[in-house]
C-alpha positions in Angstrom: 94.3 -0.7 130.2 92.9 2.8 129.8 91.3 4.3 133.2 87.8 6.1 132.5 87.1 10.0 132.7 83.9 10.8 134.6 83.1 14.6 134.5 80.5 16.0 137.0 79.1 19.4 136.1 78.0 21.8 138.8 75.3 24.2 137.6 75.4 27.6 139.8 75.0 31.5 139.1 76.8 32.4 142.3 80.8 32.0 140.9 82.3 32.0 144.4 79.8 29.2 145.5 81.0 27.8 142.2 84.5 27.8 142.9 84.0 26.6 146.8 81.6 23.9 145.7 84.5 22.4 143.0 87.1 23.0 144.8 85.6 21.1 147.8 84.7 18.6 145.6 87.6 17.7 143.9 89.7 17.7 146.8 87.3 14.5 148.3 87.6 13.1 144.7 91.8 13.3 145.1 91.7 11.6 148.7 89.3 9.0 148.4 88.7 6.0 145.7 88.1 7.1 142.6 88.5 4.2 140.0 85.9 5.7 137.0 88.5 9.1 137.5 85.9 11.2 138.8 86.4 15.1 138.0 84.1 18.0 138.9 83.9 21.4 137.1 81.4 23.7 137.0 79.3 26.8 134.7 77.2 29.6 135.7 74.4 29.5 132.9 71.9 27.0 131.8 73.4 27.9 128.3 76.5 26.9 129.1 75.8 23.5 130.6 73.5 22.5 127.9 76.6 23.3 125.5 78.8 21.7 127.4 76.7 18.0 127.4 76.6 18.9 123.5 80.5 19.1 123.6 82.1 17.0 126.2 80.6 13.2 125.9 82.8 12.8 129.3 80.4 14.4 130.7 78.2 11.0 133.3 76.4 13.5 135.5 75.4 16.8 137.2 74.6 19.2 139.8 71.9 21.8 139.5 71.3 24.6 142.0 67.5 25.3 142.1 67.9 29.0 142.4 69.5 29.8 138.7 69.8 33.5 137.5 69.0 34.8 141.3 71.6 37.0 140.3 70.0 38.3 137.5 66.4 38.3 138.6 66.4 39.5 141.9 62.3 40.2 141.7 60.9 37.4 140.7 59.6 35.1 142.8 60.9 31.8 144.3 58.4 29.6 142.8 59.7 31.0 139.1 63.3 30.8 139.6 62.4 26.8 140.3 60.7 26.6 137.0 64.1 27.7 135.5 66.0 25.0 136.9 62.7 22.4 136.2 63.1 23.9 132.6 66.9 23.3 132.4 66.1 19.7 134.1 63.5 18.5 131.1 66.7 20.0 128.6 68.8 18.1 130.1 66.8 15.1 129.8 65.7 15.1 126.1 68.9 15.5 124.7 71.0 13.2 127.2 69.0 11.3 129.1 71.5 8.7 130.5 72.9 11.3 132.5 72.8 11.5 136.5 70.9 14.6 137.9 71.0 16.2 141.2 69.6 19.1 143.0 71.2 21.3 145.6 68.4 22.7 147.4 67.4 25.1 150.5 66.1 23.0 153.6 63.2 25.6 154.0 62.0 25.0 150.5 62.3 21.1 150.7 58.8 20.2 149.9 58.4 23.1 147.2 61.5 21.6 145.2 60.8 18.4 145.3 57.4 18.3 144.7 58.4 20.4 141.4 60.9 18.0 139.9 59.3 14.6 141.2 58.0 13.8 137.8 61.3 14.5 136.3 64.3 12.1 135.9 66.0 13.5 138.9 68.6 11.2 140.8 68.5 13.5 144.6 69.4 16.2 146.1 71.6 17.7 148.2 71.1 20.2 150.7 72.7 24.2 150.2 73.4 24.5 153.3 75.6 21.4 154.0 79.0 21.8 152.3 80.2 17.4 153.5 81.9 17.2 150.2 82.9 13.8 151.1 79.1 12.7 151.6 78.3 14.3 148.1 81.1 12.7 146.4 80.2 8.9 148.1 77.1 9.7 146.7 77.5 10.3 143.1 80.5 8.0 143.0 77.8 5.4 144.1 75.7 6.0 141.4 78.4 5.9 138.6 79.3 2.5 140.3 75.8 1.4 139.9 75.2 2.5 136.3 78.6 1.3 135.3 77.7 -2.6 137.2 77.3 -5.8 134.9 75.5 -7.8 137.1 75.6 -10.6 134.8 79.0 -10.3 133.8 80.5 -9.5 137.2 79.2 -13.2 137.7 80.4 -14.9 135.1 83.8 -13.5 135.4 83.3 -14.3 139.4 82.7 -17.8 138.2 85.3 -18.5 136.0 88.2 -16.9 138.1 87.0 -19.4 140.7 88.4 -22.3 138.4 85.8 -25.3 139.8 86.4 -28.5 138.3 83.4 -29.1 136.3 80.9 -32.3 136.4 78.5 -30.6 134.4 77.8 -29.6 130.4 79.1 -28.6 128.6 81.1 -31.3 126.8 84.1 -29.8 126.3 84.6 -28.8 129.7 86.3 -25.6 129.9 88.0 -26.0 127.3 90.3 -29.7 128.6 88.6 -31.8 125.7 90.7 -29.3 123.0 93.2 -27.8 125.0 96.0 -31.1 124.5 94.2 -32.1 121.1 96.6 -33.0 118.9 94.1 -32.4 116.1 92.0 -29.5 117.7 94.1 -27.5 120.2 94.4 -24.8 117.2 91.0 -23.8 117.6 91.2 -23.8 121.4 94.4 -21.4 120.9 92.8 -19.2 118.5 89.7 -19.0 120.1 91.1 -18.6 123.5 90.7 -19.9 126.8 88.7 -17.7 128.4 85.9 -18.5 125.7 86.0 -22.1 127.0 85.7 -21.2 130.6 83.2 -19.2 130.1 81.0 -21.4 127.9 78.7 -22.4 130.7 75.3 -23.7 131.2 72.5 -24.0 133.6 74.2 -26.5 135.6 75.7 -23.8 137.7 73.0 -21.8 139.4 75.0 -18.3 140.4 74.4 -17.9 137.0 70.6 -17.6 137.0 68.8 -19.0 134.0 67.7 -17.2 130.9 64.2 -18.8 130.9 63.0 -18.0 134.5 65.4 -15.0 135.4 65.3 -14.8 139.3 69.1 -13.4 139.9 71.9 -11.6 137.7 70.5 -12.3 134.3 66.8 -10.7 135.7 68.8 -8.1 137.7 70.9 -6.8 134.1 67.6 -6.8 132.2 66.3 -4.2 134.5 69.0 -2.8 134.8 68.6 -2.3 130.6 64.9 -1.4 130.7 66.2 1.3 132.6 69.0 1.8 129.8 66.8 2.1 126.9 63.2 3.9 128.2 61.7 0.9 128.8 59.2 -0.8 131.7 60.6 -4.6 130.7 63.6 -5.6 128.8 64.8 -9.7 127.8 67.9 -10.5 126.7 67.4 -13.1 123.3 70.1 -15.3 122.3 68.4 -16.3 119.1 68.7 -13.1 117.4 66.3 -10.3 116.3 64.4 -13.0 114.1 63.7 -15.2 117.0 62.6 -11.8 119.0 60.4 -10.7 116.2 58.3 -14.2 116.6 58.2 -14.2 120.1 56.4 -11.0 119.9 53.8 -12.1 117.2 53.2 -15.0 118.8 52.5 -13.5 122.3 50.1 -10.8 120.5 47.9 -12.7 117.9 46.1 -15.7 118.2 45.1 -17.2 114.6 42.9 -15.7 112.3 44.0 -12.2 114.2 44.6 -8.9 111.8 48.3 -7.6 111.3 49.3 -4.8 109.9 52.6 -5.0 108.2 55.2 -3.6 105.6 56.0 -6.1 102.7 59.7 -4.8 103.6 59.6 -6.3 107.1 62.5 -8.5 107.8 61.6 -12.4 106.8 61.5 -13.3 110.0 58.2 -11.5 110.7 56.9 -13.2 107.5 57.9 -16.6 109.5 56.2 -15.0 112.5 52.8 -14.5 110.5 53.4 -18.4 109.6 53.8 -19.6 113.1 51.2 -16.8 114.6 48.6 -17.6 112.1 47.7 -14.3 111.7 45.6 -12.5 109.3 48.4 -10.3 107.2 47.5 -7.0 105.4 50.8 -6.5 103.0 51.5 -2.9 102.7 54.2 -2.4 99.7 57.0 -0.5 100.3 58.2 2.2 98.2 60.6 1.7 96.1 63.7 4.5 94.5 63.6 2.7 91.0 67.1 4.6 90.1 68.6 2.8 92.9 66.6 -0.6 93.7 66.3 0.5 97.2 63.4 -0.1 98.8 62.2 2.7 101.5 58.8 3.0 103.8 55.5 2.3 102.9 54.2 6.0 102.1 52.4 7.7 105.1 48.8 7.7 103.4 48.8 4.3 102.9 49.8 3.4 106.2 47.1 5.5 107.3 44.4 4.5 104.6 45.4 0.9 105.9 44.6 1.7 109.9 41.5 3.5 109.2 40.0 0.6 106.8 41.6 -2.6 109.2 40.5 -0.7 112.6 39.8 -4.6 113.5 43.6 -5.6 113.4 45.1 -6.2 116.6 48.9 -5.0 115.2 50.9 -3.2 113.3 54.8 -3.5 112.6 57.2 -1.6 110.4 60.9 -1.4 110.3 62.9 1.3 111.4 65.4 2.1 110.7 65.7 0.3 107.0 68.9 -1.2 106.2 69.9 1.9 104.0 68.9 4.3 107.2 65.6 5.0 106.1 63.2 6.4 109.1 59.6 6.6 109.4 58.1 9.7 111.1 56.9 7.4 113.6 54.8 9.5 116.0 51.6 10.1 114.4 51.6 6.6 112.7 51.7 5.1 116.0 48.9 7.3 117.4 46.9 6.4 114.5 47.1 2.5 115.2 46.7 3.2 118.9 43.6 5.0 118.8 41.9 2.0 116.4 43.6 -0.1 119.6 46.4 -1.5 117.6 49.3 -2.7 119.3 52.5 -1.5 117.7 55.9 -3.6 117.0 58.8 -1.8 115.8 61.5 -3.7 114.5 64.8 -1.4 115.5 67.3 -4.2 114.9 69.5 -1.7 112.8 68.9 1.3 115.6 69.5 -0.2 118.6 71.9 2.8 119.4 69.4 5.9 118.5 68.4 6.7 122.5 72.2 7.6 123.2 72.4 10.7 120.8 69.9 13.4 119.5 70.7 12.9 116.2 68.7 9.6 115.9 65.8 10.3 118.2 62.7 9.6 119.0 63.3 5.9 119.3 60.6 3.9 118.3 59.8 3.5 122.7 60.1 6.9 122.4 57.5 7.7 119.7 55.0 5.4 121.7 55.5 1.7 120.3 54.4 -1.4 122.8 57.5 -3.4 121.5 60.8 -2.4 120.4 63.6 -5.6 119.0 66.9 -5.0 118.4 70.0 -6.4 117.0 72.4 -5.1 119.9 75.2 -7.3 118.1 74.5 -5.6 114.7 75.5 -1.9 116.1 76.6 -2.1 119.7 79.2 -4.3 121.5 77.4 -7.7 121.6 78.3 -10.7 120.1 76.2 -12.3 117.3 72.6 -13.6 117.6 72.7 -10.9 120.8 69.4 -9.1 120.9 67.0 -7.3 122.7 63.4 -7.3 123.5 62.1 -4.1 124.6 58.3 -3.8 126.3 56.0 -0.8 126.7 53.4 -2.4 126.4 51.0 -1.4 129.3 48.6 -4.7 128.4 52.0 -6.6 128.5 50.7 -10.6 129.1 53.9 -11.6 130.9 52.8 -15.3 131.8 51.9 -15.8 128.2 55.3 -13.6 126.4 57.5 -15.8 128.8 55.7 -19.4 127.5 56.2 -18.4 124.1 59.9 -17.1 124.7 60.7 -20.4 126.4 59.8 -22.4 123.2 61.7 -20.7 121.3 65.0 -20.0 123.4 67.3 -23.1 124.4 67.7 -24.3 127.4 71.6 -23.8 127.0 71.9 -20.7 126.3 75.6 -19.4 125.2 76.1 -17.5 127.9 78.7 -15.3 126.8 76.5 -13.8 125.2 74.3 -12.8 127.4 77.3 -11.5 129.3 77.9 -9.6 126.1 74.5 -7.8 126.2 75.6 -6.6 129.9 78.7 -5.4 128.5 77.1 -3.3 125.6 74.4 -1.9 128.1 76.7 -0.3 129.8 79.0 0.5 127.1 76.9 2.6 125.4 75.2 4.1 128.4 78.6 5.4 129.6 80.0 6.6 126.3 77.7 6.0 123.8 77.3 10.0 123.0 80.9 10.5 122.8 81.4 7.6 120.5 78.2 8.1 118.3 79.2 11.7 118.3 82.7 10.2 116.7 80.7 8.1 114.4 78.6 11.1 113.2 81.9 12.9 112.6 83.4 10.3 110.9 80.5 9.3 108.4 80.1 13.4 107.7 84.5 13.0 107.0 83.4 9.8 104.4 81.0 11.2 102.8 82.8 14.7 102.1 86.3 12.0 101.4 84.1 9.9 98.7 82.3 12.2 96.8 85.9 14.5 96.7 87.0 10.6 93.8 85.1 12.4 91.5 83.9 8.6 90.4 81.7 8.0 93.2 78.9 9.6 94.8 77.1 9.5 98.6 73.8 9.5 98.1 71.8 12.2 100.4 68.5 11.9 101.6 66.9 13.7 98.9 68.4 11.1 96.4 67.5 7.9 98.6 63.6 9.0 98.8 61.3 7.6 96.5 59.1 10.4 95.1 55.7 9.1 97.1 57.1 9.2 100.3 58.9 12.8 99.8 56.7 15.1 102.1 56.2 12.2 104.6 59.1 13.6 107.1 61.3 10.6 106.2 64.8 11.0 107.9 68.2 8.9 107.1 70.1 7.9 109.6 73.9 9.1 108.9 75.9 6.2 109.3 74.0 4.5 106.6 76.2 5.3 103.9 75.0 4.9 100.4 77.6 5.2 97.5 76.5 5.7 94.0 78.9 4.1 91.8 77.9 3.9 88.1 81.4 6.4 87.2 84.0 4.4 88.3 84.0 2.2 85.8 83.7 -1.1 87.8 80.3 -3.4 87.7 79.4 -3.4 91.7 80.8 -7.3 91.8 83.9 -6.3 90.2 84.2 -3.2 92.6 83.6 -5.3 95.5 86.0 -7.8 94.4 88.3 -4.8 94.0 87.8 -3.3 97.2 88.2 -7.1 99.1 91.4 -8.6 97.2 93.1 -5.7 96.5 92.4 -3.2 99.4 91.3 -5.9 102.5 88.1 -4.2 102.6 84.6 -5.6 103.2 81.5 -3.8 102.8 77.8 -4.0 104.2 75.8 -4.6 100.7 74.9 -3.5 97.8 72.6 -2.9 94.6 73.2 -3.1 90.8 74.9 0.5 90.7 75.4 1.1 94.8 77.0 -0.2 98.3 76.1 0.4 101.5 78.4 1.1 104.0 78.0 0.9 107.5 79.6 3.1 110.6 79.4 2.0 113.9 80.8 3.1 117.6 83.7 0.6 116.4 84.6 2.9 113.0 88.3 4.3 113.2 89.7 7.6 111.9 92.5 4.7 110.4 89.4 2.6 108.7 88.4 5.7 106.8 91.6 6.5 105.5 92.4 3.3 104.1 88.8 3.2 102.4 89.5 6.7 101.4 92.3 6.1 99.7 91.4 2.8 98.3 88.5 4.6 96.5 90.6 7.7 95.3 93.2 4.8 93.8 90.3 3.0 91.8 89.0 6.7 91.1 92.4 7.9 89.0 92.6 4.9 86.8 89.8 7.0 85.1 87.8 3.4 84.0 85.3 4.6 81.6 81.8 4.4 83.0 80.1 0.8 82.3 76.8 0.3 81.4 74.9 -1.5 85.0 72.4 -3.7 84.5 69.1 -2.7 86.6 67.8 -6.0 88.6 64.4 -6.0 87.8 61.7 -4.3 90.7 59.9 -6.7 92.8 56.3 -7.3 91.4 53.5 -5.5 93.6 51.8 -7.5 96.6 49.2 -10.0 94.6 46.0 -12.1 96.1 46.2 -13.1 99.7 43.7 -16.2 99.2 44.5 -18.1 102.1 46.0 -17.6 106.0 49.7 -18.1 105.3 50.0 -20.6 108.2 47.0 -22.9 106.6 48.9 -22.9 103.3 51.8 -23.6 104.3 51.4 -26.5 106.4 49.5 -28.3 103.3 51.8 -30.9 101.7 51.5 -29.2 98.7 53.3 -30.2 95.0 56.1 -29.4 93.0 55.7 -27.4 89.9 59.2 -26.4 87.7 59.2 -22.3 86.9 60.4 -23.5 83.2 58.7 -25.3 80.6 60.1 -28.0 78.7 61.0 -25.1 76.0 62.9 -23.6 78.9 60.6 -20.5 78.8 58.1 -19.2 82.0 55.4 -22.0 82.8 52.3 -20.5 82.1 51.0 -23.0 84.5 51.9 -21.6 87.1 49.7 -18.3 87.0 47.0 -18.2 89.3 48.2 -21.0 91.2 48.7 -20.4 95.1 52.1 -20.6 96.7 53.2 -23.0 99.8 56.5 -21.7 100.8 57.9 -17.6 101.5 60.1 -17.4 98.0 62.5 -14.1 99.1 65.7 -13.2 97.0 68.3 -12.1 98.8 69.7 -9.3 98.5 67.1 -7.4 99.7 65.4 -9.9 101.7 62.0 -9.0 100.9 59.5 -11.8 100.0 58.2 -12.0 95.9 55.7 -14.5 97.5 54.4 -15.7 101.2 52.4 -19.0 101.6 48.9 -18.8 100.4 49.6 -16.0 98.0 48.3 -16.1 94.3 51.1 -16.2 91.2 51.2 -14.2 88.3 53.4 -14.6 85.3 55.0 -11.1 86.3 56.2 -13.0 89.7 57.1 -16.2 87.5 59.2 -13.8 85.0 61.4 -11.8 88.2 62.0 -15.4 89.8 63.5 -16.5 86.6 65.3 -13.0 86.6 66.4 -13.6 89.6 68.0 -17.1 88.9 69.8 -16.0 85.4 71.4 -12.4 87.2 74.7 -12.7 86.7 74.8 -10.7 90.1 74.4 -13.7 92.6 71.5 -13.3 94.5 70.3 -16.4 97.0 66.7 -17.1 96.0 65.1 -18.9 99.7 62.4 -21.1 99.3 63.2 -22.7 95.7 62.7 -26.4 95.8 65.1 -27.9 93.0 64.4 -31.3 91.5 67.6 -32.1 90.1 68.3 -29.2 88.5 65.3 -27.7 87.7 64.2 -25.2 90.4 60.4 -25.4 91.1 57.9 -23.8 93.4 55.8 -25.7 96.1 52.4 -25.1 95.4 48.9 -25.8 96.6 47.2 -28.9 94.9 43.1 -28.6 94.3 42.5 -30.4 96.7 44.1 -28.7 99.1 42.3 -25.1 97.9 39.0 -26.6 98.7 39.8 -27.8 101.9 40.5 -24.6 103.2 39.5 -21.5 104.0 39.8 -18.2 101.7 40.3 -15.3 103.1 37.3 -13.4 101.6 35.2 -16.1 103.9 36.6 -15.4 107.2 
């Protein structure tokens, strides 16, 4: 098993000070325990030490000397030469701000220092004077122990190495129901037995329980809040969807304003349902050449806040699932100075606090709630997510009621053990991998577009033209190829790529696919895809003509709340006539159900929303693409798919919107 490298970086303009204060240090490092391999060197500069967190992601902490540059500015007073080291702190801080800081300090100027750095993130101090290397290197080895802790791990691996018999659930009981299966014992071999022993419930109470935390599971969630810049963190075991409605449900009671993007995962379009909430649909905008749908523009987000100051939220995604980021901080001002509470949904950026690159982070930027998809770009397993709280209103009592509906009372705790793991994972060495990943995607992208038949779309090709002055960024491991040269419709290059070449990708549109780099992307991965690509590029295939999928009709009539729609009984009504063209009878009719194709997951209709023949006609389009794209939401009567709709009765029972 590799051993850890943990470098600690002294900060000190006086070189023989320098050399006495690492030397002394890595002799206490050398006699006493050291299991994360604690090493200490040291620069002179604040230069220096701000490259050298840029360069060396082994770097977990350091040690400033207050008094930088005394050398070189002799004159000045005492009180500046602590700003430079304050200054050199706050650097420190916005471009790593996992790292451990400490101060050496002059007794005599105790109070002065500390009262200076007190608002920063600063870890201690340590006095000049006082050269007990020993006592400094307990201390900061104490700290790296306590960052690198899973409490909720720690316990369940505590647990199962005790190897008690279990009376309790669940029902295969460590794994003995499968284990001597004739029939089963397979899976328990290829799943493996640790797996078993470690599927666990609420029966054993070391283990704490997800829906009133008390012990390990409430001590790792702080543990995270700390992690990720926030005041509360909760671990879901339902995924980002179930996260997403937890949220909603906490912050709008029905008949409550929300603002949101039309390209919101569907699970917030399931959140207005079970919310009741008032929805304002903001459309995205859309890169016709491509089919890829990016923000909504800047001016209409704005436009929207200004005209709905009455709404009590407002969500958007970022990133999108083609890397796509809003400018996020003065769109969450604007919402929080009409009093709007702001959800981001990060559940493709769960990474971004670990490397400048990807900052702000939505908690960052100023959102109240931040979910992510830990499992989706971190070491988590799936359905493990995150809940992240700013929110200085934050209605524990009622967020925890709601959670508790929605989360099981037996919880796969493996997962949750897997949200430890990640935690620290990615505090630890999350720069130095996302630093790899940055590398590697900048390799890909320079490897792909050497095929000559396929191209990486940059950011300038992914924006749609009304969002282009609206600061958008892409996140770079969001790869985008363009590949209408290499002669291959995108289901046959897919094919391609998975029978022939064992490769998988993300997704895709009718002339791209998306791939995506994460902290588990190998230099080996992007050979092979390199030279699986520069094979299909020299057969020289001459360019096919793609097919565009149709654009998703505009955002129609919201006539009633989506929640009172849906929950009517509603009727069937087929899309096709008996001549096997669009059914006229269906325009201006009001839909029952969310109907979202899939690829891209973004809803043609939500309940209680008015249908046009131009909606009719992409639904159809939809269902005759030869590209197969799951329609959700279609009701089939034998084979004939119809839509669930409102009856006239139902209309006139309830409420329209306009009314309200």
């Amino acid at each position: 098993m590799k051993k850890p490298i943990s470098r600690i970086l002294i900060i000190n303009d006086e070189k023989l000070v320098l050399k006495e204060l690492i030397k002394g240090l890595n002799a206490a490092a050398k006699t006493m325990e050291n299991p994360f391999g604690i090493l200490f060197s040291g620069v002179t500069t604040a230069h220096e030490a701000l490259q050298s967190i840029e360069q060396d992601g082994d770097i977990q902490g350091l040690v400033v000397d207050d008094r930088l540059y005394t050398l070189k500015n002799h004159g000045k007073h005492a009180r500046d030469l602590q700003i430079t080291a304050l200054e050199l702190v706050q650097k420190i801080n916005l471009f790593r701000p996992e790292l451990n800081i400490y101060i050496l300090i002059a007794q005599e100027q105790e109070d002065e220092v500390v009262d200076a750095l007190f608002s920063e993130t600063v870890d201690g101090y340590f006095y000049r004077e006082e050269r007990d290397y020993r006592g400094m290197y307990r201390i900061l080895n104490a700290q790296l122990q306590e960052k690198a802790r899973t409490p909720f791990y720690d316990q369940l691996k505590n647990y199962v190495l005790m190897a008690k018999d279990s009376w309790h659930t669940p029902g295969h009981s460590s794994g003995d129901s499968l284990r001597d299966s004739p029939w089963v014992s397979d899976f328990y071999e290829f799943i493996g037995e640790h797996i078993f022993r470690a599927d666990l419930s609420v029966s054993v109470p070391m283990l704490d329980s997800l829906m009133e935390p008390t012990g390990v599971i409430a001590e790792a969630q702080k543990v995270a809040a700390k992690a990720f810049g926030a005041r509360r963190t909760f671990f879901a075991t339902n995924g980002t969807s179930t996260a997403n409605k937890v949220i909603f449900q906490t912050l709008l009671a029905p008949g409550n304003k929300l603002l949101l993007d039309r390209n919101c995962h569907k699970s917030v379009h399931h959140g207005v349902v079970l919310s009741g909430a008032y929805p304002i649909y903001l459309d995205s905008s859309v890169n016709k050449k491509f089919n890829i749908y990016g923000p909504v523009p800047k001016q209409t987000l704005f436009k929207a806040i200004e005209e709905h100051g009455d709404a009590q939220a407002l969500i958007l995604t970022n990133c999108t699932y083609d890397g796509l980021r809003y400018d996020l901080p003065p769109i969450i001002q604007a919402a929080h100075a009409k009093g709007m509470k702001v959800i981001i949904d990060e559940a493709w950026y769960g990474f971004a606090r670990f490397h400048p690159a990807f900052r702000p982070t939505a908690l960052e930027a100023g959102a109240d709630y931040a979910t992510q998809s830990t499992h989706k770009v971190m070491s988590a397993f799936s359905q493990s997510s995150m809940i992240h709280v700013n929110d200085p209103d934050f209605n524990e009592h009622l967020f925890r009621e709601i959670f508790n509906m929605h989360t099981s009372t037996s919880p796969q705790y493996s997962m949750i053990a897997s949200l430890d793991v990640a935690r620290k994972q990615i505090v630890l060495e999350g720069y130095k991998l996302l630093s790899r990943t940055l590398e590697l995607a900048k390799e890909l992208r320079a490897q792909i577009n050497s095929t000559g038949a396929f191209r990486v779309l940059e950011l300038s090709d992914l924006l749609p033209d009304e969002i282009k002055q609206d600061h958008v960024q892409l996140d770079p491991t969001k790869v985008t190829v363009d590949i209408s040269r290499c002669g291959f419709t995108i289901e046959e290059l897919i094919h391609e790529l998975f029978e022939r070449f064992n490769i998988q990708v993300e997704k895709s549109t009718f002339n791209t696919l998306t791939l995506l780099l994460t902290i588990g992307t190998t230099r080996s991965k992007v050979s092979r895809l390199y030279d699986a690509m520069m094979r299909i590029a020299r057969e020289n295939r001459a360019p096919q003509r793609l097919y565009q999928t149709a654009e998703i009709p505009r955002f129609t009539e919201l006539k009633y709340l989506p929640r009172d729609a849906f929950y009517c009984g509603g009727e069937l009504m087929p899309l096709l006539d008996e001549q096997d063209k669009v059914n006229s009878n269906l325009n201006g009719r009001v839909s029952a159900d969310q109907i979202t194709p899939y690829p891209p997951g973004i809803p043609v209709l939500v309940p209680g929303q008015m249908i046009t023949q131009g909606i009719t006609q992409y639904l159809i389009s939809m269902l005759r693409s030869q590209k197969r794209i799951e329609v959700h939401g279609i009701v089939y009567d034998s084979y004939l798919p119809c839509l669930r709709l409102l009856t006239t009765a139902e209309e006139k029972s309830l409420t329209k919107l306009d009314k309200l």
